[in-house]
C-alpha positions as CSV (number, residue, x, y, z in Angstrom):
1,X,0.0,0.0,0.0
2,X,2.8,2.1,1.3
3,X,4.6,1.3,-2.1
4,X,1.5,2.4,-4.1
5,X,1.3,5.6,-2.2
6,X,4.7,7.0,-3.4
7,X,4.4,5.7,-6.7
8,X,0.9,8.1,-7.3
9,X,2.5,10.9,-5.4
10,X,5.3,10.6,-7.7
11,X,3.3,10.5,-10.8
12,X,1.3,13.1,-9.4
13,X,4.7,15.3,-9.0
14,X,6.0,14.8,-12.0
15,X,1.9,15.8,-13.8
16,X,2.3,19.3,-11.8
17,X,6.0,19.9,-12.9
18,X,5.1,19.1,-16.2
19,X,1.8,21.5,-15.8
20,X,4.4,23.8,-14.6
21,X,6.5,23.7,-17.3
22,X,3.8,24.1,-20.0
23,X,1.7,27.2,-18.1
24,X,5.6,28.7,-18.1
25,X,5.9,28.4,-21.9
26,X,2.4,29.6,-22.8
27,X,2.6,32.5,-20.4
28,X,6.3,33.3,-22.1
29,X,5.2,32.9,-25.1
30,X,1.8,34.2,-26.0
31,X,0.4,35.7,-22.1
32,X,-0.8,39.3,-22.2
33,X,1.7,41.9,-20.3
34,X,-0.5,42.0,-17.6
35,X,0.3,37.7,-17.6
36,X,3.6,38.2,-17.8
37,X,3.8,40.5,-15.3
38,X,1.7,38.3,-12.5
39,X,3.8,34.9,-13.6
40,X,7.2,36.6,-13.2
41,X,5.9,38.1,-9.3
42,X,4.4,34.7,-8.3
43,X,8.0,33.3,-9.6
44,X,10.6,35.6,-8.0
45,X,8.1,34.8,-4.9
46,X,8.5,31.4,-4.8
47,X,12.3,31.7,-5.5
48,X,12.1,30.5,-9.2
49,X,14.5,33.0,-10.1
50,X,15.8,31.7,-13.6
51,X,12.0,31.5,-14.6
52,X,10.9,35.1,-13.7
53,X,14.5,36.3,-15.2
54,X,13.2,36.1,-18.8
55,X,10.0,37.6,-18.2
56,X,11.3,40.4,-16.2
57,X,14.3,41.7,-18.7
58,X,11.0,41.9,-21.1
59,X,9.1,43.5,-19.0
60,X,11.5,45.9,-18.0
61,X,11.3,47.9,-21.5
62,X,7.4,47.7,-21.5
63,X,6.9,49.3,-17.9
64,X,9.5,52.0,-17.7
65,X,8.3,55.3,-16.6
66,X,5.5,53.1,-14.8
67,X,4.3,52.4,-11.2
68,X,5.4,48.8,-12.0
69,X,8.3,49.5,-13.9
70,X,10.2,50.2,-10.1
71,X,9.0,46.6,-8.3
72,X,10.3,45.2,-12.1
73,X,13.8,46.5,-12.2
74,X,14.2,45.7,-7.8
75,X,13.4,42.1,-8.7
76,X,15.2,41.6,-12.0
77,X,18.3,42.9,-9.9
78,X,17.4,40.4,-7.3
79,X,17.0,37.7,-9.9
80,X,20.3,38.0,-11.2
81,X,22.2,38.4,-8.0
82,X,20.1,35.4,-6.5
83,X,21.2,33.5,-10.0
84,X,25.0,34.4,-9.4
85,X,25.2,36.8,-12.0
86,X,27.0,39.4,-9.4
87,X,28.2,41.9,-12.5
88,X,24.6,42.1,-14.2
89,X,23.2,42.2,-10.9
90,X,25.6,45.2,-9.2
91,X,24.7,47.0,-12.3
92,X,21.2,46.6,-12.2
93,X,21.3,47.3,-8.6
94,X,22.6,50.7,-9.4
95,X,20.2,51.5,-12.5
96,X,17.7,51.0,-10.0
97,X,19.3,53.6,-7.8
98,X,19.8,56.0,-11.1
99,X,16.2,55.3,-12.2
100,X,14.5,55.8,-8.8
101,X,16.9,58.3,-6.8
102,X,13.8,59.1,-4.5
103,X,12.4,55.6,-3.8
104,X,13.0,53.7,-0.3
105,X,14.7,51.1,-1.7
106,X,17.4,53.2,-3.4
107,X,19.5,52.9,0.1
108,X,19.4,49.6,-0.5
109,X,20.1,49.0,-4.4
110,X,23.3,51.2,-3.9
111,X,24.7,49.1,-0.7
112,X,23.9,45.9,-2.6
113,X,25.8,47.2,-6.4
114,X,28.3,47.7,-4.3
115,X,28.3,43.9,-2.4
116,X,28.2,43.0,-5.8
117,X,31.6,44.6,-6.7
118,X,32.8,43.1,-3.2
119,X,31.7,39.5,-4.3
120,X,33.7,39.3,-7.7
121,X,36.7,40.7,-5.9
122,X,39.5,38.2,-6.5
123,X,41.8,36.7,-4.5
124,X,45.1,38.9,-3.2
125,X,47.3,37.2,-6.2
126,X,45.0,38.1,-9.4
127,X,44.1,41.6,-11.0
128,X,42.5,43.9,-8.3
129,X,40.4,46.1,-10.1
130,X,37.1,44.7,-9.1
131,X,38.3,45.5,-5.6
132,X,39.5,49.0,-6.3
133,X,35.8,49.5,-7.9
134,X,34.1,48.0,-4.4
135,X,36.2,50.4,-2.4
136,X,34.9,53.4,-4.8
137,X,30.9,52.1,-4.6
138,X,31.1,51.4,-1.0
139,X,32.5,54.8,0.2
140,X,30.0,56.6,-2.4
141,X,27.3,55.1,-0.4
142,X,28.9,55.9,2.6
143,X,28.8,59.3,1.4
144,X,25.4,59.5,0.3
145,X,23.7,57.5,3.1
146,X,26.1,58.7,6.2
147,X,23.5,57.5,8.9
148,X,21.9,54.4,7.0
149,X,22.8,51.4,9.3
150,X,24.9,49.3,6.9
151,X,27.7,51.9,7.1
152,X,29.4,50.1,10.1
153,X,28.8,46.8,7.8
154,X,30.4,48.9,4.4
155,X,33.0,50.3,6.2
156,X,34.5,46.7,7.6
157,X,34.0,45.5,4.1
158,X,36.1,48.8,3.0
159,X,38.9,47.3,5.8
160,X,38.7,43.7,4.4
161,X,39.5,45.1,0.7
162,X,42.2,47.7,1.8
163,X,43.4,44.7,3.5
164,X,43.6,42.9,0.2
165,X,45.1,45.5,-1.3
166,X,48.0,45.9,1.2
167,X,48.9,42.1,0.8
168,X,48.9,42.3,-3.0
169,X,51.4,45.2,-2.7
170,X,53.5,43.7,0.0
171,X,53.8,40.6,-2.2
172,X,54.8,42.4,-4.9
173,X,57.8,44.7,-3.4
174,X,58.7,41.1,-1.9
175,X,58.8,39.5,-5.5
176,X,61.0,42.6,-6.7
177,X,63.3,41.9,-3.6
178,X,63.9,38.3,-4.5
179,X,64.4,38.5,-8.2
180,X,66.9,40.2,-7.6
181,X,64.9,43.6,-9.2
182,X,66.6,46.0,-6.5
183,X,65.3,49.5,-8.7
184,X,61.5,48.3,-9.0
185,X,61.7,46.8,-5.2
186,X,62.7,50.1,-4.3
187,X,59.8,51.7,-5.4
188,X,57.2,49.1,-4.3
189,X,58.6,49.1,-1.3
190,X,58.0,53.5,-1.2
191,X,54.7,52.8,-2.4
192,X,53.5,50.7,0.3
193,X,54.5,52.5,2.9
194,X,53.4,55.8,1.5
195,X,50.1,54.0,0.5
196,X,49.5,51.8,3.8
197,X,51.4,54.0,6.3
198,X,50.2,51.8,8.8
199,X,50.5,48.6,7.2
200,X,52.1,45.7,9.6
201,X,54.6,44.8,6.7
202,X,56.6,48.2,7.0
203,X,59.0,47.4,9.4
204,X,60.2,44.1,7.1
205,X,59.7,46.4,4.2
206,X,61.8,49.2,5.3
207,X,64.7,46.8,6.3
208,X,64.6,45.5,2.6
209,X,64.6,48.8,1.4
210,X,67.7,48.7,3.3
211,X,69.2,45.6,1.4
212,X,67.9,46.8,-1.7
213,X,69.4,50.0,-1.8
214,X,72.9,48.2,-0.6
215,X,72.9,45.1,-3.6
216,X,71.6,48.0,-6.1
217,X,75.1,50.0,-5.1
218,X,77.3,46.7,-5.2
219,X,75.7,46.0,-8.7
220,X,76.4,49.3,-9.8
221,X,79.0,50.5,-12.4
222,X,81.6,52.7,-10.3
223,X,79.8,56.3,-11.6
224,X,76.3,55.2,-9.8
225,X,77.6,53.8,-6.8
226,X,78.4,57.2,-4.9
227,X,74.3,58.0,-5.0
228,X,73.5,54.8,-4.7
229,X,75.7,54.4,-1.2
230,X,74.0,57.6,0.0
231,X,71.1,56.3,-0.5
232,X,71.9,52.9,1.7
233,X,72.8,54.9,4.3
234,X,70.0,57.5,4.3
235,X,67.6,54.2,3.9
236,X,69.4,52.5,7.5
237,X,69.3,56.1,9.3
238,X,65.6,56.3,8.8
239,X,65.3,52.2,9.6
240,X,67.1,52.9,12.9
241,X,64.7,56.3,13.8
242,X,62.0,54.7,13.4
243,X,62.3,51.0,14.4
244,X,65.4,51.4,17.3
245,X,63.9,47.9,19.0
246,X,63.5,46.0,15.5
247,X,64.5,42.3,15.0
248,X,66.2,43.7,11.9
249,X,68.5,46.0,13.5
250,X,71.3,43.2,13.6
251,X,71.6,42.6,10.3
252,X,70.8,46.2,9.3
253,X,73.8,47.4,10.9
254,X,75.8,45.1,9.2
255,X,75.0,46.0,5.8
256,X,75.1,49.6,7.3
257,X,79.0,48.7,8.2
258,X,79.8,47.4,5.1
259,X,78.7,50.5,3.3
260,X,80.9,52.5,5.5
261,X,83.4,50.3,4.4
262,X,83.2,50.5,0.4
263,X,82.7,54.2,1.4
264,X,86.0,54.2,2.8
265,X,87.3,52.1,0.0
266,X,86.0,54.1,-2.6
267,X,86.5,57.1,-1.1
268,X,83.4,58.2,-1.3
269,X,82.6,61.1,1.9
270,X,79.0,60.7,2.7
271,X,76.5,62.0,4.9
């Protein structure tokens, strides 16, 4: 009996779904606006997003300018984002915001465009762009909605991609450093600390400025290794100032005394 039972509800399962299916096609195919509109609603209600996706980009055209045509564009954005389509969505999600500048839910289209950009931001190691554009959306609506209550939440979001950014940079001074690229690690090295002047990789990166400048001067041809020397030193002076208990300071005063030394060998007077 039991056996029975499962095989009609079954069958009677797979009658609906396929009663489904064929209302959806008719309805897509040859239902009035008005159809459309109601089918794609009922839908994005019941979490059918791929089915009211279709009927809501065509909808979107026919009520523009319309009391619908702001519920249409809210849940075609929706749609997409709840589909995975984060790009269509964030931009969507800010149309809306364009569209309907005075409407209650423009507070929220703007937060969630820029989510959007926050959810295709990459990992530390690939191209940041996507998280240099999340940074930009998220403080505009920080600007614009100073007091909403997803600031706190858009500003931590802001930390965790500065934070992304900041590794990504440190990496790359660190990549300079160990190929033996002393010129570019010098100046990936300045930009991080100018850039992230709080960053907890400084004090490493400003004892591998240190190094760098020193290698770059013993790679030198004789003409360039006068500056270069100055440099080293300069770079350890301002090491010492500002880190005088670092780990580093051991082996930063030994290249510092071996630049005093091809100083005094190349009789070079410096600073």
């Amino acid at each position: 009996m039991l056996k029975h039972l499962k095989y009609f509800l079954s069958v009677s399962a797979f009658i609906l779904m396929l009663s489904a299916c064929d209302n959806y096609a008719r309805v897509a195919k040859k239902g009035t606006i008005e159809q459309k509109y109601e089918y794609a609603i009922k839908a994005y209600d019941k979490g059918q997003y791929s089915r009211a996706l279709p009927l809501l980009e065509e909808l979107i055209t026919v009520y523009r300018g319309t009391e619908n045509g702001e519920k249409v564009l809210y849940y075609y954005a929706y749609s997409n984002y709840n589909t995975g389509d984060y790009i269509l969505s964030g931009y969507h999600f800010k149309n809306f915001a364009r569209s309907f500048p005075n409407s209650p839910k423009t507070e929220e289209c703007l937060y969630m465009s820029a989510y959007c950009y926050y959810l295709t931001s990459p990992g530390y190691s690939l191209d940041q762009t996507d998280t240099r554009a999340a940074i930009r959306e998220f403080q505009a609506f920080v600007n614009q909605f100073p007091k909403s209550t997803r600031v706190a939440e858009a500003n931590e979001i802001i930390g965790k991609l500065h934070n992304k950014l900041e590794i990504k940079a440190y990496e790359i001074a660190k990549q300079y450093y160990h190929t033996t690229n002393y010129k570019s690690a010098i100046v990936a090295i300045a930009n991080v600390t100018k850039d992230f002047p709080d960053s907890k990789y400084n004090e490493e990166l400003s004892f591998l400025l240190v190094k760098s400048h020193y290698l770059l001067t013993i790679n030198s041809i004789d003409s360039k290794k006068a500056e270069r020397l100055q440099s080293t030193v300069d770079a350890y002076q301002k090491f010492v100032d500002k880190y005088p208990k670092s780990s580093y300071l051991k082996d930063a005063g030994s290249i510092y005394d071996s630049a005093l030394k091809l100083k005094q060998k190349l009789k070079i007077q410096t600073s």
